[in-house]
C-alpha positions in Angstrom: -4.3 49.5 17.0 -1.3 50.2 15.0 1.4 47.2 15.0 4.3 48.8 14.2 3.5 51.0 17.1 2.5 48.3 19.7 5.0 46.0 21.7 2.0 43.6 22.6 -0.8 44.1 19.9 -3.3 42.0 22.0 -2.9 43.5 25.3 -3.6 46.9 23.4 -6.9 45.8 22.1 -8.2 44.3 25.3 -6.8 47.7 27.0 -8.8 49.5 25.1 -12.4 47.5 25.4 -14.3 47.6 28.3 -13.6 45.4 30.5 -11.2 44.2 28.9 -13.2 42.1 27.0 -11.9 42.0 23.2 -13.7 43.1 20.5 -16.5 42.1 18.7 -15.0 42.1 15.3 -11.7 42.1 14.6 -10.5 42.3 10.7 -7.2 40.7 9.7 -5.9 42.5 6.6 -2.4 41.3 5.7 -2.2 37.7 5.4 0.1 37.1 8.0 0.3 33.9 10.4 1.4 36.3 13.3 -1.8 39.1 12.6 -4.0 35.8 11.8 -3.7 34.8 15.4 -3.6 38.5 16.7 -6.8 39.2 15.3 -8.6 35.8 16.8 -6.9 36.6 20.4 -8.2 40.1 20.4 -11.9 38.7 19.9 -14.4 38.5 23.0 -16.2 35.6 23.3 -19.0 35.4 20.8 -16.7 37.2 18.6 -16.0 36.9 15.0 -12.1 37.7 13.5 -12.7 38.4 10.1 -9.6 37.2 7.7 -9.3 39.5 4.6 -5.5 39.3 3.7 -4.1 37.3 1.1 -1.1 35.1 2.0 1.1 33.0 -0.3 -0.8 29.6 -1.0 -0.3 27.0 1.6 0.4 29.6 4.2 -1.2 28.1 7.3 -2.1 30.3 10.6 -2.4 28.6 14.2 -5.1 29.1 16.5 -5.8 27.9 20.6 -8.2 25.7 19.6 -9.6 25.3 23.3 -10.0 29.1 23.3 -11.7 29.2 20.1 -14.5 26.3 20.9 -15.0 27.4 24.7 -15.1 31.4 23.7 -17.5 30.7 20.7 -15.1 32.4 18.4 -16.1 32.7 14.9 -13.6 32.8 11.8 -14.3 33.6 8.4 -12.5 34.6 5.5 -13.7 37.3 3.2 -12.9 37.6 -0.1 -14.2 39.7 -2.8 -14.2 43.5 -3.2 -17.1 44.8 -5.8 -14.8 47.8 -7.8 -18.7 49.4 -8.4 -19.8 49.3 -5.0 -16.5 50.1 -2.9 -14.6 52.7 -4.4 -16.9 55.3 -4.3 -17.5 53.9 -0.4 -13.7 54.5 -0.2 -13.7 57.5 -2.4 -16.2 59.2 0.3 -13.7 57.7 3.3 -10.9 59.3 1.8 -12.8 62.5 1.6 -13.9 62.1 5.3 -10.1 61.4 6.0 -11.5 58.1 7.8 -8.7 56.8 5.7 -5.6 58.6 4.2 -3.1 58.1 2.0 -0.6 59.0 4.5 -1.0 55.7 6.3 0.5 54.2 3.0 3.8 52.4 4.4 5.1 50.8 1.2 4.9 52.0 -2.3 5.6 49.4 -5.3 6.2 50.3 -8.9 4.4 47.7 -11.4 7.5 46.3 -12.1 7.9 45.4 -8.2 4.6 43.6 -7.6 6.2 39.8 -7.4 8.5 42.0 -4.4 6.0 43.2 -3.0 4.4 39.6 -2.6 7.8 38.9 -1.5 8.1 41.2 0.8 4.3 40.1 2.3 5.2 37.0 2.8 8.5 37.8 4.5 6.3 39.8 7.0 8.4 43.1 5.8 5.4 45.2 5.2 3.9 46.9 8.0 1.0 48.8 7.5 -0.6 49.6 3.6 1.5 49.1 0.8 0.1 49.5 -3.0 1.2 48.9 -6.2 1.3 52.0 -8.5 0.9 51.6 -12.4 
């Protein structure tokens, strides 16, 4: 589900499962309160919301508590990417066109990067943003 494209991110998901249900897995990618708790609501019980993005240090994201405990919701953080082992995974995506540069929202120079933080934080970036150099 694309959130610049949906007015209720969560009632998407759960649209689109059966039953309703939430999904399995759900990945968090930008380090954003908002998406932190998106990404946990959108998981069915049993569930696991994976958080991957980076947030400013001390950024803290809110959870239902009660929902998590009585649903069985797992979170974990993941942290780590192996430059040997995934770019040629992503190499062979972008081949695929599973991913495409297209969905690039935001483009930084080097010079920008502490903006493009900025901007992260501020919630401004919607969708993938790099830094060229």
């Amino acid at each position: 589900v694309n959130g610049r494209e949906s007015e209720d991110v969560v009632a998407e998901v759960m649209s689109k499962t059966p039953g309703g249900r939430g999904v399995d897995v759900a990945f968090e990618v930008v380090g954003n309160p908002i998406t932190f708790d998106q990404a946990v609501r959108s998981t069915c019980d049993g569930g696991k919301a994976v958080m991957v993005g980076l947030a400013k240090l001390g950024t803290l994201g809110k959870v239902d508590i009660t929902r998590m405990v009585r649903r069985k919701i797992k979170v974990q953080g993941s942290f780590g990417a192996k430059a040997r082992i995934d770019t040629p995974v992503l190499l062979n995506m972008l081949k695929r066109r599973v991913v495409t540069l297209e969905s690039i929202s935001r483009r930084y120079t080097l010079d920008e990067a502490a903006d493009a933080y900025e901007h992260l934080e501020q919630g401004l970036i919607k969708g993938k943003a790099v830094v060229e150099f």
